[in-house]
N, C-alpha and C positions, 0 to 999 in steps of 0.2 A: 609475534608474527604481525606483518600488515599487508595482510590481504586485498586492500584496496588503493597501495601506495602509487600516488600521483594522479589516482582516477577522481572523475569529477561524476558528482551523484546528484539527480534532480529528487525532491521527494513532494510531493503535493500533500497535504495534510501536516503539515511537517512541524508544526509548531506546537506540537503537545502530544499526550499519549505514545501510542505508538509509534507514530512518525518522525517524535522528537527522540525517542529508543532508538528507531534505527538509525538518524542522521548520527545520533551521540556514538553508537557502534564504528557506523564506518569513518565519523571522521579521528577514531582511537586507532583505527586500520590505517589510515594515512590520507583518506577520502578526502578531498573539497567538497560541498556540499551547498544545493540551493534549495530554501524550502518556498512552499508554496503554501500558501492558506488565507481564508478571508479574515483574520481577525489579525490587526496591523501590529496593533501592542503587543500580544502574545507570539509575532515575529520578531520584533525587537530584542527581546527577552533572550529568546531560541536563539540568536544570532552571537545575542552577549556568551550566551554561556556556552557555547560553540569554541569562543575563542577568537570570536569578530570578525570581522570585514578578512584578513587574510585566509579563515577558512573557510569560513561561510559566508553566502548569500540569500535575500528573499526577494520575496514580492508577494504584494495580493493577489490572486488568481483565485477566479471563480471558475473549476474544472466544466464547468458547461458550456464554456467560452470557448472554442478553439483559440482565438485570436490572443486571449491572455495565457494562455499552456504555451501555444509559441513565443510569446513573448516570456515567458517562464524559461524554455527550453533555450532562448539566445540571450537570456540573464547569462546561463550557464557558459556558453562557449566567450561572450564578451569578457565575464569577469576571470574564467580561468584556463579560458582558449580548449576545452573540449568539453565534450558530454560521452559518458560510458556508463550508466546506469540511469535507467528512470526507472522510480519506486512510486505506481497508482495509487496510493494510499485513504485519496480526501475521501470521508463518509459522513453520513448522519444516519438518524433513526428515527423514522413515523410510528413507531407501535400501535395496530389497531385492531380489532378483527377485522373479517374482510365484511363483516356485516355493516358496521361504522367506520372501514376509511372510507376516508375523501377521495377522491379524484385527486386531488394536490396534493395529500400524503405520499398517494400511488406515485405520480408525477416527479415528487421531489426525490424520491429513491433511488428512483432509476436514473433521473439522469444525472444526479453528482455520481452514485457508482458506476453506472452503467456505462453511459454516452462522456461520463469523464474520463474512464479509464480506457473507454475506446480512443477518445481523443489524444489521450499521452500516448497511450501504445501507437498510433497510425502516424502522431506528430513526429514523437523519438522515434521511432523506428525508420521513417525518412531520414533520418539524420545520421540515424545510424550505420544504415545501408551503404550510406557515402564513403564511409571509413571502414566498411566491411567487419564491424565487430561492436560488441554493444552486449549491454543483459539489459531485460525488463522484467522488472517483478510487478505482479500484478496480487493485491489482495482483497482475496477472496473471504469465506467463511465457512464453518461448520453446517452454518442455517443455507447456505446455498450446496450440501451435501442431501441437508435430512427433511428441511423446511422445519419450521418454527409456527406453532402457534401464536398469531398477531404477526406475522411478519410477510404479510404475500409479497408486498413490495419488498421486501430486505432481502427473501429468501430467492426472490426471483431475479434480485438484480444479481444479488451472491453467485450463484448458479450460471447466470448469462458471463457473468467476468470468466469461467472455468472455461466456457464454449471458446468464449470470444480470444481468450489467450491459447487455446491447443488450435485457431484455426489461424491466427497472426503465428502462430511458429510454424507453421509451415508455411508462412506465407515466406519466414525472412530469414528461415535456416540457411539456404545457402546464398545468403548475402551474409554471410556471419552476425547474424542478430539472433539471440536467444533469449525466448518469453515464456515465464513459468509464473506461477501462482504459489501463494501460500491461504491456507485455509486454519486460522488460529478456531479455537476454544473459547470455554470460558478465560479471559484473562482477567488482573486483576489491573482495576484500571479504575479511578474515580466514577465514573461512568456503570461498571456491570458493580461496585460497592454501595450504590446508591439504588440495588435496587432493593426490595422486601426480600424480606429472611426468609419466608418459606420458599419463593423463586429462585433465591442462592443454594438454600440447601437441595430442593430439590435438583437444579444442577452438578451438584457437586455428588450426589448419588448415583449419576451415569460414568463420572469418573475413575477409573479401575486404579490410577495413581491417585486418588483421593485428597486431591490440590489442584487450586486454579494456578496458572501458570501468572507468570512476570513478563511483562513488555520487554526485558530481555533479552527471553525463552523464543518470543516473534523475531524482533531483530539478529537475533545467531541464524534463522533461518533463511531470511532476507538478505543476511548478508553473505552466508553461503552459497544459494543462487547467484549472488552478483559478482560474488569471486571465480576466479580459475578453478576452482575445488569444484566448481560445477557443469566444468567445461562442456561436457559430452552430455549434458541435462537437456531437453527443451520440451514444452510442453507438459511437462508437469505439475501434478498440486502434492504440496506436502502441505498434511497436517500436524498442528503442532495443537494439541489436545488433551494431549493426557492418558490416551488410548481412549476418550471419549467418543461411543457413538461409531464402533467400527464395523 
């Protein structure tokens, strides 16, 4: 099947983990695909192994920018003359308690997740509106479900992406724009494999399917939402977990 054959997919974060999962999904669907991220080399890469300049595109974009998302967002419509998915993806991780963050741990959370994915969603979503159809996936977390120890800022920007994507779907249902969330798990990702063992296992104890998931496991769900199979969806969050934490 190709689920996404002819559509053209923006993805911020896009050049590794899980962003480089979903662009490699959809563009297996039939997707064009432009990724977004600030680390220039590790685009190059993502682009080659994409299958190059005919399927894909990038750029640096620092999601706090509005001015660079838009210029991300007309990467997309210059190089393949339209836009029909935007996937929020870009994040990082301040880990502290709230006793020892910073100010600029708190700072740096919120606004790559928070005011970034406000910024794709309100950007794409103008664009979208114009052409009367569109999906946005927006990614969320488990820690913006349950909150996390050390994570006020992860858990709180997590948690606001949920708000902020059930209040844009209605803003753009009937302009045929549709904005849903995904809320992953533990996955296994160089990132949650780097952390200590008793942190893993202990994660892996709330697990009822007794496995961390595969950046895959994300992208089948990401890409579900941005397909037709999800036509009559909006405002939702699916997790993809494990049955963890229900």
């Amino acid at each position: 099947m190709t689920l996404l054959q002819d559509r053209v997919a923006v993805i911020t974060g896009g050049a590794q983990g899980l962003g480089l999962a979903m662009a490699r999904m959809f563009t297996e669907h039939g997707a064009r695909v432009v990724l977004g991220d600030l680390d220039q080399k590790r685009l190059g890469a993502a682009v080659a192994s994409l299958g190059g300049s005919a399927t894909a595109g990038a750029a640096v974009c620092d999601v706090r920018r509005a001015d660079q998302v838009q210029a991300l967002l007309d990467l997309a419509v210059g190089s393949f003359g339209r836009l029909d998915v935007m996937v929020n993806n870009a994040g990082v991780t301040r880990d502290a308690t709230m006793r020892t963050m910073t100010e600029e741990q708190f700072d740096d959370v919120i606004d790559i997740h928070l005011k970034g994915c406000w910024n794709g969603t309100r950007l794409a979503g103008a664009m979208m509106r114009e052409r009367k159809s569109g999906s946005i996936v927006n990614m969320s977390s488990i820690s913006g479900k349950v909150g996390m120890i050390g994570q006020t800022n992860y858990s709180a920007a997590k948690a606001g992406i949920v708000g902020l994507s059930k209040a844009a779907a209605k803003e753009l249902a009937h302009h045929g724009v549709r904005v849903n969330a995904v809320q992953p798990g533990l996955i296994r990702t160089p990132m949650t494999e780097a952390m200590p063992q008793k942190a893993w296992d202990d994660k892996m104890t709330e697990i009822p399917m007794g496995r961390a998931g595969e950046p895959d496991e994300v992208a089948g769900a990401a890409l579900f939402l941005a397909s037709d199979l999800s036509s009559y969806m909006t405002g939702t969050v699916l997790e993809v977990t494990g049955g963890r934490l229900m």
